[in-house]
C-alpha positions as MATLAB code, in Angstrom:
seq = 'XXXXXXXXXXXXXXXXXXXXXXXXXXXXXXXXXXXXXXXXXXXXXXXXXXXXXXXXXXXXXXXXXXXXXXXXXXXXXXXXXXXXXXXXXXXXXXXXXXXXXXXXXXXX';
ca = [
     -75.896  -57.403  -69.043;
     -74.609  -59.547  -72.169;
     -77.078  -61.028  -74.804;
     -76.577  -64.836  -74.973;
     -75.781  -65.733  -78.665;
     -79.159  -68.015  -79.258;
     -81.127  -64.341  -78.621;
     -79.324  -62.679  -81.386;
     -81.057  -65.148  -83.953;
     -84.238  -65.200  -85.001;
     -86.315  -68.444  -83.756;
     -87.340  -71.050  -86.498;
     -90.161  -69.555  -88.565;
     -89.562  -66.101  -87.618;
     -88.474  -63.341  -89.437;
     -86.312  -59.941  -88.773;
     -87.535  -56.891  -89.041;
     -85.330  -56.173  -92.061;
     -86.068  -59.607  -93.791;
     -89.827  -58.507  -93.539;
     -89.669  -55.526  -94.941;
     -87.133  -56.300  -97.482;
     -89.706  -59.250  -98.333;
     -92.976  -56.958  -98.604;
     -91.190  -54.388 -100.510;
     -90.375  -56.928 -103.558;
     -93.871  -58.964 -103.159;
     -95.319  -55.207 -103.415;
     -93.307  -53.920 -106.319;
     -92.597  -50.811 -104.483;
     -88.681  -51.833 -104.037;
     -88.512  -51.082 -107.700;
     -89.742  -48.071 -107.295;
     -87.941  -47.015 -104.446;
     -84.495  -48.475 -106.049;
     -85.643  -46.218 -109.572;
     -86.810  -43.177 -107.761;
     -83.670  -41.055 -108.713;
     -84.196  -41.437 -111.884;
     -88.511  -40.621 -112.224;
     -86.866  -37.377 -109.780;
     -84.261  -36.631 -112.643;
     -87.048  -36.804 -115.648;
     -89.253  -34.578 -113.336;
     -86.545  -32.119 -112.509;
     -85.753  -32.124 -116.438;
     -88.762  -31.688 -117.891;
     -89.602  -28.819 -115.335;
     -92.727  -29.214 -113.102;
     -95.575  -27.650 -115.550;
     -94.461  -30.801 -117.775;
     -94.113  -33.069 -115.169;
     -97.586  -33.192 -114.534;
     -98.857  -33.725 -118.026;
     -95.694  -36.308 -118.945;
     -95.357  -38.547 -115.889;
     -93.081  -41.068 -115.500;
     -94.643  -44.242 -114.287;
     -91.903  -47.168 -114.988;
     -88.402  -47.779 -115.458;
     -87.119  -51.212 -116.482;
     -84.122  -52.088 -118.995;
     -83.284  -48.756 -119.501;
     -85.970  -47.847 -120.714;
     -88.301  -45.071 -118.906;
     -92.334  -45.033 -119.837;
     -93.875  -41.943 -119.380;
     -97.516  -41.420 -119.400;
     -99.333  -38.614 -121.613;
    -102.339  -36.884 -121.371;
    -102.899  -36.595 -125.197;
    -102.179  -37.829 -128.462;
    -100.999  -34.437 -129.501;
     -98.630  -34.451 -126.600;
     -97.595  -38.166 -127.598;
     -96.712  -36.877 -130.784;
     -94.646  -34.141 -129.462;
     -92.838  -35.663 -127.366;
     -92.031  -38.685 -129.116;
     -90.852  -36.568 -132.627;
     -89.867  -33.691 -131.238;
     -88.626  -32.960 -127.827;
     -88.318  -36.576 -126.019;
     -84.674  -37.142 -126.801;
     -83.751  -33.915 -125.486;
     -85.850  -34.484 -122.205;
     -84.043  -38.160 -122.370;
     -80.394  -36.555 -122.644;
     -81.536  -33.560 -119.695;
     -82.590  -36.711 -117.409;
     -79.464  -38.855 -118.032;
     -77.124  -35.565 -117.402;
     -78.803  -34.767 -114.120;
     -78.331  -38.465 -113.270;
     -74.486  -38.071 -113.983;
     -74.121  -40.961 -116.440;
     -76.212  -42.731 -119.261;
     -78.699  -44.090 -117.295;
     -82.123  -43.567 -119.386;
     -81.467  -45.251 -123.015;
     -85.179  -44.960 -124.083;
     -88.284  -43.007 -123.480;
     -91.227  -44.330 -124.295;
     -94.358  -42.230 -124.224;
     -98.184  -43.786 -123.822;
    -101.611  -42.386 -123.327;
    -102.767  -42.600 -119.979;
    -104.866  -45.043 -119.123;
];
């Protein structure tokens, strides 16, 4: 049994499946984060999961990732001390130079 071509089209004001979802994923922000994930999974898997859960990444735009602290004193760390290497770990388990800032901010 053969599909006539009109039932391959969606009717006027109708939408695919994959034009719906592809809609709600950008009106929801989470395509960003789906499109990004690789990279919040190559901080996590650089910093090593004990850090992970006190430095989380929570946004990646520009090239630049912001990561979320639970103190000042771990702000301060990071930031002077040990944030470029984390930055250079992430970017080699990524394969190229992906990550060209980390920025690090209290939690909210």
């Amino acid at each position: 049994m053969s599909r006539r071509p009109s039932q391959d089209r969606p009717r006027p004001g109708m939408y695919t499946a994959r034009d719906a979802v592809r809609q709600f994923l950008e009106q929801s922000g989470l395509g960003a984060k789906l499109r990004d994930e690789p990279v919040y999974r190559a901080w996590h898997e650089a910093v090593g999961e004990t850090l992970a859960r006190r430095a989380r990444a929570v946004d990646f735009r520009r090239g630049e990732l912001i990561v979320e602290v639970g103190s000042a004193a771990q702000q301060a760390e990071l930031t002077g001390f040990t944030g470029e290497r984390y930055r250079q770990l992430t970017n080699r388990r990524l394969g190229r130079e992906v990550v060209r800032r980390v920025t690090f901010k209290l939690e909210r």
